[in-house]
C-alpha positions as a Markdown table, in Angstrom:
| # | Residue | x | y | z |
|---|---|---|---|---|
| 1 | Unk | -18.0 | -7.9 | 19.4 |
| 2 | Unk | -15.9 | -6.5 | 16.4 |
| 3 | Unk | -14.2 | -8.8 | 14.0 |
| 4 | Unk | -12.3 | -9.1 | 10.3 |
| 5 | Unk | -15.5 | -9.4 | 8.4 |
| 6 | Unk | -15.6 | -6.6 | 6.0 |
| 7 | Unk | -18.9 | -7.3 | 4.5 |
| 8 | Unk | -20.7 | -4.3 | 2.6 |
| 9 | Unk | -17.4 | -2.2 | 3.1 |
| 10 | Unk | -16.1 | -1.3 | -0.6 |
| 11 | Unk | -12.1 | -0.8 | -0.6 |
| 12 | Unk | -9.8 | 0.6 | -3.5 |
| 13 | Unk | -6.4 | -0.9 | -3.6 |
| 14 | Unk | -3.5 | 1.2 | -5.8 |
| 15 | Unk | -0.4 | -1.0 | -7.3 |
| 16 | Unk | -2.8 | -4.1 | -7.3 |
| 17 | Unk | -1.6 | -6.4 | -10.4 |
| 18 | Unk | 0.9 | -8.4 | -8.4 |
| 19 | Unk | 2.8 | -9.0 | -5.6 |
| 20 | Unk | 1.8 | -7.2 | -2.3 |
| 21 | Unk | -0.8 | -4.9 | -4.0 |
| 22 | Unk | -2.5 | -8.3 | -5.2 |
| 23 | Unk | -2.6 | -10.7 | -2.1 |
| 24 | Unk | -4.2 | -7.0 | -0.3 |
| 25 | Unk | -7.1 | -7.1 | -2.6 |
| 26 | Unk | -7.3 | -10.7 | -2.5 |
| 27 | Unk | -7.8 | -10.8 | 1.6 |
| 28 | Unk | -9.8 | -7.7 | 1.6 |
| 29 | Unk | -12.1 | -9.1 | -1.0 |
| 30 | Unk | -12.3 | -12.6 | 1.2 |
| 31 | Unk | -13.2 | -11.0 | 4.5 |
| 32 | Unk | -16.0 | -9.4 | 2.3 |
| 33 | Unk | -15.1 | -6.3 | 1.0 |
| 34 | Unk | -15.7 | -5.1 | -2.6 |
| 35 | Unk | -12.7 | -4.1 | -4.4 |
| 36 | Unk | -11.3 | -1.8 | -6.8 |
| 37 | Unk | -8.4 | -3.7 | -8.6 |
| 38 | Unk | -6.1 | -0.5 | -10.1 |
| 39 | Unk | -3.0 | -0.5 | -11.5 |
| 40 | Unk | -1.0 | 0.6 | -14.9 |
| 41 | Unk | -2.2 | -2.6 | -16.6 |
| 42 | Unk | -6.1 | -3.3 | -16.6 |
| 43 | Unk | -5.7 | -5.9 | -18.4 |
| 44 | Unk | -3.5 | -7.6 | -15.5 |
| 45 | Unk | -6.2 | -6.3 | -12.9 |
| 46 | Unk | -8.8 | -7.6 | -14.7 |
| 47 | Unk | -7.0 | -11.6 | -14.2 |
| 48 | Unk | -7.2 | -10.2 | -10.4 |
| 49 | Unk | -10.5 | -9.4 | -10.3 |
| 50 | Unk | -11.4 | -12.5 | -12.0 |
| 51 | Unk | -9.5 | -14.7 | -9.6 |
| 52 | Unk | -11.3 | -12.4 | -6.6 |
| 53 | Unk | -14.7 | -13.5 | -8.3 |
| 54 | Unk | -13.7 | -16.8 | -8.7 |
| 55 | Unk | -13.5 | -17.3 | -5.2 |
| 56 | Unk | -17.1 | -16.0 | -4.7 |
| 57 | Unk | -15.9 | -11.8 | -4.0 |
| 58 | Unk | -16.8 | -8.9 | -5.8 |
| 59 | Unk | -14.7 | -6.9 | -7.6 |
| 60 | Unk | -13.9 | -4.3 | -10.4 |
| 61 | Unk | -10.7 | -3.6 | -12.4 |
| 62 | Unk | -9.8 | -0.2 | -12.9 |
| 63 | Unk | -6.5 | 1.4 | -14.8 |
| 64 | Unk | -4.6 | 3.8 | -12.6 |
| 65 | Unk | -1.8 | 5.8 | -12.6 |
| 66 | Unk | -1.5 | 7.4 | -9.5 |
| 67 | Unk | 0.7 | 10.3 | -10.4 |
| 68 | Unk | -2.3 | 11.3 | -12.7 |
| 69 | Unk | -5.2 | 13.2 | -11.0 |
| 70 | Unk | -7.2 | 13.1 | -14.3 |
| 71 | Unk | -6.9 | 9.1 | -13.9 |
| 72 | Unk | -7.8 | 9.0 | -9.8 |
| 73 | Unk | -10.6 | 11.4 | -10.3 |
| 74 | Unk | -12.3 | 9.4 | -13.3 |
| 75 | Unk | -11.5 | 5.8 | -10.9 |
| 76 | Unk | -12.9 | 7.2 | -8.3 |
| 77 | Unk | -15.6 | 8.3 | -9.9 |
| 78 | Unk | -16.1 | 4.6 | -11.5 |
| 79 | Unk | -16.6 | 3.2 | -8.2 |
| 80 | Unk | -18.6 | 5.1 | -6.8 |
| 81 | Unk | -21.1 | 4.7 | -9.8 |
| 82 | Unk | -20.7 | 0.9 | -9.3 |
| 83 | Unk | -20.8 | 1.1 | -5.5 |
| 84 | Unk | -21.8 | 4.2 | -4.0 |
| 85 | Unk | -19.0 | 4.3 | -1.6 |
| 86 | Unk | -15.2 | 4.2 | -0.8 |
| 87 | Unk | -14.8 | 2.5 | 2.7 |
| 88 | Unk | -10.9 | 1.3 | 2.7 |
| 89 | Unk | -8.0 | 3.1 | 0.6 |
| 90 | Unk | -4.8 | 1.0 | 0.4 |
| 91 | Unk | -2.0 | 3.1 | -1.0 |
| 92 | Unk | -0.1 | 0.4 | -2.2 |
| 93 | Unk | 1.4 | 1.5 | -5.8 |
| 94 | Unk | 5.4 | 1.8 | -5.5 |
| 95 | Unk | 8.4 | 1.7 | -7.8 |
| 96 | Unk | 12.3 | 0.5 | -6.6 |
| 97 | Unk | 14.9 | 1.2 | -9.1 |
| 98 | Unk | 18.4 | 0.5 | -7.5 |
| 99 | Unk | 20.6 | 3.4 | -8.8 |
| 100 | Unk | 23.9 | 5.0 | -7.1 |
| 101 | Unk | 22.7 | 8.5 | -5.7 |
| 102 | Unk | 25.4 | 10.4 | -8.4 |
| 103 | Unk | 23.7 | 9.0 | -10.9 |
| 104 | Unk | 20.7 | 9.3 | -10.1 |
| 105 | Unk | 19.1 | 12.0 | -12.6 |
| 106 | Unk | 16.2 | 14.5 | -12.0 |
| 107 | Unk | 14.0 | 12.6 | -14.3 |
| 108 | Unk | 14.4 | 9.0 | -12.0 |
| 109 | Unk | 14.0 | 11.1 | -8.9 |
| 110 | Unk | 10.4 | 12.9 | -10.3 |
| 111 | Unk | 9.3 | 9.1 | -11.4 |
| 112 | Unk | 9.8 | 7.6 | -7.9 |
| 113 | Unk | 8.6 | 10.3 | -5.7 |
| 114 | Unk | 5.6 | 11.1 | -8.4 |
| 115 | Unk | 4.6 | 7.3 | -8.0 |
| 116 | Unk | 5.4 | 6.8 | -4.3 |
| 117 | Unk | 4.6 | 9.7 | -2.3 |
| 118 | Unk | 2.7 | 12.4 | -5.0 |
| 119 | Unk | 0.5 | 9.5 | -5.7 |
| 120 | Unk | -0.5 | 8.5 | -2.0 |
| 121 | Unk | -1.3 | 12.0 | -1.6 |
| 122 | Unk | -2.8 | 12.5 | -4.7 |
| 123 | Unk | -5.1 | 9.3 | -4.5 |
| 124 | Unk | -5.8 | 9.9 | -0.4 |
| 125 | Unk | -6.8 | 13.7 | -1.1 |
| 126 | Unk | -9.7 | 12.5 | -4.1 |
| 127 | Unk | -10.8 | 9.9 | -1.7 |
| 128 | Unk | -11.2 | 11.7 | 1.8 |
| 129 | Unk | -13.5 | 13.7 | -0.3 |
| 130 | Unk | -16.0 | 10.7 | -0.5 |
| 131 | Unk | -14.8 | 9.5 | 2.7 |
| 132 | Unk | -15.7 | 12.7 | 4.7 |
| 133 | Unk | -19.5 | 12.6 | 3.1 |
| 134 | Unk | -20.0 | 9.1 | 4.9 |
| 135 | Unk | -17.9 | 10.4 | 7.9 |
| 136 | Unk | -15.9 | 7.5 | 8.1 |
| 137 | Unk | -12.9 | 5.4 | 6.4 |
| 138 | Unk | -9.6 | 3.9 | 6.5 |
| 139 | Unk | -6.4 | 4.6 | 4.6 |
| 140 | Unk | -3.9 | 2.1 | 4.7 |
| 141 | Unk | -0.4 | 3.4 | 3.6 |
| 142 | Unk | 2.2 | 0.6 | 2.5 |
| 143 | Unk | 5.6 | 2.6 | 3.3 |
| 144 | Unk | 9.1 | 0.3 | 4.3 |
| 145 | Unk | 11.4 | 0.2 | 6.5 |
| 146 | Unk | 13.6 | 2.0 | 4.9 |
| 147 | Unk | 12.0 | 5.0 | 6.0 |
| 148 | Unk | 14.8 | 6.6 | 8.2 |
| 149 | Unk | 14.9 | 7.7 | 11.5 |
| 150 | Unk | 13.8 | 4.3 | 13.1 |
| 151 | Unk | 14.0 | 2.7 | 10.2 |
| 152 | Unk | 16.8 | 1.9 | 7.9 |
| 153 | Unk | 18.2 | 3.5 | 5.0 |
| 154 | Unk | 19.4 | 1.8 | 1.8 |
| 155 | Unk | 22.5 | 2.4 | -0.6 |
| 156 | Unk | 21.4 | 2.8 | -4.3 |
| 157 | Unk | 18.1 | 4.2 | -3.4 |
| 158 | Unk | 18.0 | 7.5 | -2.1 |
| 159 | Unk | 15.2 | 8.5 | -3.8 |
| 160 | Unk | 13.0 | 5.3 | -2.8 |
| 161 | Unk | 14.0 | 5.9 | 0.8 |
| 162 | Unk | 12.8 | 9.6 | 0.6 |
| 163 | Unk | 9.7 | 8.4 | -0.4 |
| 164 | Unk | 9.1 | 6.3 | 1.8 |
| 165 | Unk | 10.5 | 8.8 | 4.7 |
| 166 | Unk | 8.2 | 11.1 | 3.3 |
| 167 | Unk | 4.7 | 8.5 | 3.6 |
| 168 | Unk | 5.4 | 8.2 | 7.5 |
| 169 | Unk | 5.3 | 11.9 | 7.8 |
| 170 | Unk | 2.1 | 12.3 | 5.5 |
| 171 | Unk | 0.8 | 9.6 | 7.5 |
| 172 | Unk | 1.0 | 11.6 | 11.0 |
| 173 | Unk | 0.2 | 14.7 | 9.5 |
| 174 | Unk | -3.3 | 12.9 | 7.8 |
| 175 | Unk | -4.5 | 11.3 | 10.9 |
| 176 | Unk | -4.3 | 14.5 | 12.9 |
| 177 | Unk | -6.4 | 16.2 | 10.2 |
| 178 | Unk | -9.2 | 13.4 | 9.3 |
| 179 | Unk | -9.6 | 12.3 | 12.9 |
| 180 | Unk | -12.4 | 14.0 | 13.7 |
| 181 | Unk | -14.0 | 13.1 | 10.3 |
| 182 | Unk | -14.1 | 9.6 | 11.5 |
| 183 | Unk | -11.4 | 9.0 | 9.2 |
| 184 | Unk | -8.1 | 6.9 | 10.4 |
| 185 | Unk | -4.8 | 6.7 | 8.7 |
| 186 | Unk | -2.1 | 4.0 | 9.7 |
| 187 | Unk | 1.3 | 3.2 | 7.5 |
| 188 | Unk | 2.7 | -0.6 | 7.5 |
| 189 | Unk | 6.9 | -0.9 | 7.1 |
| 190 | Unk | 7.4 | -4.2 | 5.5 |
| 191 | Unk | 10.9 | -5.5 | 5.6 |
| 192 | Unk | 12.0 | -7.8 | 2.8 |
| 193 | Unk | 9.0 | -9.6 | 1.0 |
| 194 | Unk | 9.0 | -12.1 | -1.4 |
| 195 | Unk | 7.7 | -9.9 | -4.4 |
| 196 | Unk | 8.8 | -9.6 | -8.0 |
| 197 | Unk | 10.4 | -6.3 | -6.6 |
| 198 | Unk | 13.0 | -8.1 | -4.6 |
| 199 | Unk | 14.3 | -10.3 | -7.7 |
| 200 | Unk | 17.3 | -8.5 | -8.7 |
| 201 | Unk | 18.3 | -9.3 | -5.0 |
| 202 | Unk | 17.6 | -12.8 | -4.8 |
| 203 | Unk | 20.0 | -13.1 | -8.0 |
| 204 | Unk | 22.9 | -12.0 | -6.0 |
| 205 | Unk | 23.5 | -14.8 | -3.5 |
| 206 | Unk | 26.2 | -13.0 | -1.4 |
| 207 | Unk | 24.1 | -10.0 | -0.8 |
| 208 | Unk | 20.7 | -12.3 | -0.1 |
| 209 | Unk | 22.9 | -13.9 | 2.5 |
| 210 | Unk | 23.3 | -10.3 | 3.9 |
| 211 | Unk | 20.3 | -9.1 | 3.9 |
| 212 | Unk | 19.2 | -12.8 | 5.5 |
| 213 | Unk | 22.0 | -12.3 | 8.4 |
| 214 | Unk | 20.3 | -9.2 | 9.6 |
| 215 | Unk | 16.6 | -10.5 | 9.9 |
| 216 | Unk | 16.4 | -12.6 | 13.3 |
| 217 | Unk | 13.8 | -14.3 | 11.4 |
| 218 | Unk | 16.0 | -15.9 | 9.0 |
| 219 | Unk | 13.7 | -15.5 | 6.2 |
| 220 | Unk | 11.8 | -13.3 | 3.7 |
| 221 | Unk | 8.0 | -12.4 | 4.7 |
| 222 | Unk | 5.3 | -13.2 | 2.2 |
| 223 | Unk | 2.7 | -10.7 | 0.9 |
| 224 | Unk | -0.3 | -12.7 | 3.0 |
| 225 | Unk | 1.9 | -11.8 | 6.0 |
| 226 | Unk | 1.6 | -8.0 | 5.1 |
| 227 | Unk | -1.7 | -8.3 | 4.2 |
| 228 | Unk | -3.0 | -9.9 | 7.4 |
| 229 | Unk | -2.1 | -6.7 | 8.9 |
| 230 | Unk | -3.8 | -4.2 | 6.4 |
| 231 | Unk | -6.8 | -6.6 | 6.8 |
| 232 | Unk | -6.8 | -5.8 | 10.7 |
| 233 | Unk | -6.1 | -1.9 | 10.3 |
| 234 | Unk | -9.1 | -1.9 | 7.8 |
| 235 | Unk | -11.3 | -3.6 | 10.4 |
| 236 | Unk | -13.3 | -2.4 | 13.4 |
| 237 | Unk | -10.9 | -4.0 | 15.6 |
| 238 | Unk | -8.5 | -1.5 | 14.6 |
| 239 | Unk | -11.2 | 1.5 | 15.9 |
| 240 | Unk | -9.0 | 3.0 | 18.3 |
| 241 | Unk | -5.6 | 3.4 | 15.6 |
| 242 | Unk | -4.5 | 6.5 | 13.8 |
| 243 | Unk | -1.2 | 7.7 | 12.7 |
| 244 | Unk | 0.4 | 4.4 | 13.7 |
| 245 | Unk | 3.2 | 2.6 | 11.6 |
| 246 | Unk | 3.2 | -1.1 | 12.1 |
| 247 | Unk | 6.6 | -2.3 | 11.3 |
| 248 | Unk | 6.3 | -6.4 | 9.4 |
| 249 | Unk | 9.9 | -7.7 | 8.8 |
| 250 | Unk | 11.0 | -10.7 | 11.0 |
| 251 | Unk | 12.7 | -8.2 | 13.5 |
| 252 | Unk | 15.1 | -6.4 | 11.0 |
| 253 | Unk | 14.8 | -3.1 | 13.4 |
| 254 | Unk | 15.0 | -4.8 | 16.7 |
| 255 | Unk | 18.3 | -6.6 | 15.6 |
């Protein structure tokens, strides 16, 4: 019978300082998984790592700027030295800078989609390569609802909801390719989730009540919530999955 227990699976986690990014490595290193703590600040991933090992896990912390190849190539390389193996790739890393589309300049529009979509693909691409030699693995892309089509679309970030628009379709496109490497790729749309990147909202009460009205739930998820799911589509009980987006936001869509 196939469960949650991750044990001897190693799992690199992008964006992983805080919020989401941090409650994924956190549940990934308590089902049993060893994992790669990378973000822009090792010395914030190394207070994750700590709290992982603290708890009895194994972990690393590793700096990482995904829109740098150099960087991924020399991470991935670290953790293979210290583990042989890359078992679970949760492209997590994301930026959200509200800005009305006219002003949005060619430099902000390079610095989202370079951090949100260049560096899933850049980060996935060094990674399958390891993945393919054990001929098997799991990539776990955290996109959002605001991804368009069946999703929703945002005013003030055009370029964030391109990116996001744009994992889905990498997604698809990735699990067609790695499928017969053993390889699956699944995307997760979280509505709105109690993370430092939703502060600027929860300052302005009138459009918190908004956003609130349209979620049946009534309320924001929390990162564990996400992470329960990235935790399943990492696991064996998730064998059969590929190219599947799991929406997580109290019914937003549906309403």
């Amino acid at each position: 019978m196939v469960d949650l227990n991750l044990k001897g699976r190693v799992a690199l986690v992008t964006g992983a300082r805080r919020g989401m990014g941090k409650t994924h490595a956190l549940v990934l290193a308590k089902a049993g998984a060893k994992v790669a703590v990378t973000d822009i600040s090792e010395e914030d991933c190394q207070k994750v790592a700590r709290e992982i090992q603290d708890q009895g896990g194994e972990a690393i912390a590793l700096k990482l700027d995904v829109s740098n190849s150099v960087e991924i190539d020399e991470v991935v390389k670290k953790i293979i030295e210290a583990y042989g193996r890359i078992d679970i790739l949760v492209n997590n890393a994301g930026v959200c800078p509200f800005k009305p589309f006219l002003e949005i300049t060619e430099e902000d529009w390079d610095f989202v989609l370079n951090i949100n979509l260049k560096g899933y693909f850049l980060t996935s691409q060094r990674v399958v390569e390891e993945m393919i030699k054990q001929k098997s693995g799991a990539i776990i892309n955290i996109a959002s609802i605001a991804m368009g089509q069946q999703g929703v679309g945002f005013q003030n970030l055009a370029h964030y909801c391109a990116s996001k628009g744009g994992i889905i379709a990498m997604t698809e496109a990735l699990a067609l390719e790695l499928a017969s490497y053993n390889i699956r790729v699944n995307a997760i749309a979280p509505g709105m989730i109690e993370t430092p990147m939703i502060e600027s909202v929860k300052q302005n009460e009138e459009q918190l009540k908004a956003i609130l009205a349209r979620i049946p739930m009534q309320r924001p998820g929390s990162p564990e919530e996400v992470s329960n799911v990235v935790l399943f589509l990492a696991s064996d009980l998730a064998n059969y999955m590929t190219g599947a987006t799991i929406v997580v936001d109290g019914g937003w869509l549906a309403g």
